[in-house]
N, C-alpha and C positions, 0 to 999 in steps of 0.2 A: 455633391458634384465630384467626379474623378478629378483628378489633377495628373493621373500618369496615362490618360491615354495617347496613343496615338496616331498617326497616321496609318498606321498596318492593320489598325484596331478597326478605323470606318473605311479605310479608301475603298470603290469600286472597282474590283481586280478587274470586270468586263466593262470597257467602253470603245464607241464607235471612234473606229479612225481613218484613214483616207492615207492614199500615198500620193508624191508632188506630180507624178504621171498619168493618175486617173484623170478623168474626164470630169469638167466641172457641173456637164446635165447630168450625168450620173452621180455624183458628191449633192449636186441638190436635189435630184431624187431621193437619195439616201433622206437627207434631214427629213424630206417630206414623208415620207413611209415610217421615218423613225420616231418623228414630232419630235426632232430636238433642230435649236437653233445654229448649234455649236461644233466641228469636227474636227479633234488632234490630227494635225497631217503626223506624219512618221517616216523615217527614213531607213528601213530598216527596223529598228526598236527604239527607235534616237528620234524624241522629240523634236521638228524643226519648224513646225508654223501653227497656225488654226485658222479653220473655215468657219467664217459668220453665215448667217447666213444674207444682211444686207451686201457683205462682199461679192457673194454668188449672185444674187438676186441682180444688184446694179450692171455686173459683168455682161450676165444673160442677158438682162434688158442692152444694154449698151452693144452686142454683137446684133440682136435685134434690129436694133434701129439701122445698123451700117447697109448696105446693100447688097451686099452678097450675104448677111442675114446666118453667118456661120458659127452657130454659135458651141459646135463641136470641136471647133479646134480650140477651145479655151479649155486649160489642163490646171488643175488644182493649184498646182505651182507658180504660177502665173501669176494668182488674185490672191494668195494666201498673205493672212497676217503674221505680224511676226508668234513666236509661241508664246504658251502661257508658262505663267512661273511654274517653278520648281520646286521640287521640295524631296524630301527621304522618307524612305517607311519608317523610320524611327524618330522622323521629326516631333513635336509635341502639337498637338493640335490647338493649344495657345500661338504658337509658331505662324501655323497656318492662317489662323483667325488675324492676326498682327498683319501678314504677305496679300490676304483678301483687303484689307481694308486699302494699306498703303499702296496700294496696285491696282486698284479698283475694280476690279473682276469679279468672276463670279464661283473660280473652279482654280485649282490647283493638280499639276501631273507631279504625281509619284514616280521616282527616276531611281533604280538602282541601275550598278554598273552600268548605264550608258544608256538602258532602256525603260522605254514607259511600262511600270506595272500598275498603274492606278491612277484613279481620280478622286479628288474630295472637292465635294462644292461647299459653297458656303451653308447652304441647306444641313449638310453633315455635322458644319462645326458647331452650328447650332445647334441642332437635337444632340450631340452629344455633350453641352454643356460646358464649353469651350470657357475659360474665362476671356472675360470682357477687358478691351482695351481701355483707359481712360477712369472715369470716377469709383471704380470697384467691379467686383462681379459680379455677373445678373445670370440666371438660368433661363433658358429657352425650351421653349415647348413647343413642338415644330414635328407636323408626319412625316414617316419614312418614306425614300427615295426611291421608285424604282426605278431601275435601267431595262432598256431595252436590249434586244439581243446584238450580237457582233455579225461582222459580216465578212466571207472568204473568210471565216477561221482567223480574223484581225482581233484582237481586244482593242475597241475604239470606246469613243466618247456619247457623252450624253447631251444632253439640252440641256438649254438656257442654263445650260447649267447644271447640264449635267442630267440633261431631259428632264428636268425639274422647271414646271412653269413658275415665274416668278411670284405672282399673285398668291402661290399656294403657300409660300417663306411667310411667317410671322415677324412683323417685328416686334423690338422688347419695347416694353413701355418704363416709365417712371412713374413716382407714386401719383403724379397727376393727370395720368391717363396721356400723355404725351409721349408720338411716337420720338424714340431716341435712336439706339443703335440696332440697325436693321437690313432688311433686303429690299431694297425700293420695287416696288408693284409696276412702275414704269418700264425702266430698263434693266431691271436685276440686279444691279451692284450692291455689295455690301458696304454700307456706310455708316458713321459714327453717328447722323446728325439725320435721320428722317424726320420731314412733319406733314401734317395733313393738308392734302391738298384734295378739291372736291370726294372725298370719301375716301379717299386713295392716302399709304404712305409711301411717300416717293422722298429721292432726295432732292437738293436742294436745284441743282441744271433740269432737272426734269418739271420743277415748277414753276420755273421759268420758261418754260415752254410753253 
């Protein structure tokens, strides 16, 4: 397992991003034509929000139901979440792995001088054998990610993570066959503590569901 990779090493220099003026049917267009759930807003090169896609979805339906039924004057900036963490091309992808858990996300934006050059999902930190938080290190065997293409000449973002459906993340087992620290199959975060729930490893809020 490397120990000196890092972020410059896996980040996705191309992902989908959206500015806060765009149009919200058009940003969930995008997701749908891109299949990703997930969109860096930008301001300029300057990370400032993310689009869910339940945030768009509730928006849309909620102009829907009002009576004037307008659901084009809803602008990205509007419904956006705050952004996602942070991190540097030369951060350690331990680093990263540590900021996915404690934040519960699924993707981390690459930021030099002020602007987004990349993304790494959780999906990355794994296949590239990130060490493991907590009882020691575990290796991860997990397929490569692809991204979809950019749009207007943007480097935006991917799904779920980075256009990475969750279901396809492995998680690591322990020698009893028991899911431990992983990608929940539910809602995609990476968690310390997945377990089996109907066939699925989900984390712990998602089994209570």
């Amino acid at each position: 397992m490397r120990t000196d990779t890092t972020v410059r090493d896996v980040m996705h220099r191309e992902f989908l991003g959206v500015s806060e003026s765009d149009g919200l049917a058009d940003a969930a267009g995008l997701m749908v034509e891109e299949e990703t759930d997930c969109l860096v807003v930008v301001r300029g090169g300057e990370p400032v929000g993310r689009l869910g896609c339940r945030d768009a979805l509730g928006a849309l339906l909620d102009a829907d139901d009002r009576s004037d039924g307008n659901a084009d004057a809803h602008t990205v900036g509007s419904v956006m979440g705050p952004p996602l963490p942070t991190v540097t091309p030369d951060d350690s992808l331990a680093a990263v792995e540590e900021r996915l858990v404690s934040e519960g996300v699924d993707r981390v934006v690459a930021v030099e001088a002020g602007e987004a050059v990349g993304v790494v999902t959780a999906g990355d930190a794994l296949a590239a054998g990130a060490p493991r938080t907590g009882d020691g290190a575990r290796e991860a065997a997990v397929g490569d990610e692809t991204l979809r293409g950019t749009r207007r000449g943007d480097e935006g973002m991917l799904g779920s993570d980075g256009g990475v459906a969750p279901a396809s993340e492995a998680a690591t087992t322990d020698a009893a066959e028991s899911p431990t620290q992983g990608v929940c199959e539910s809602c995609g975060a990476l968690v310390p503590d997945l377990v089996t729930a109907n066939g699925q490893a989900v984390c712990p809020d998602c089994r209570e569901v």
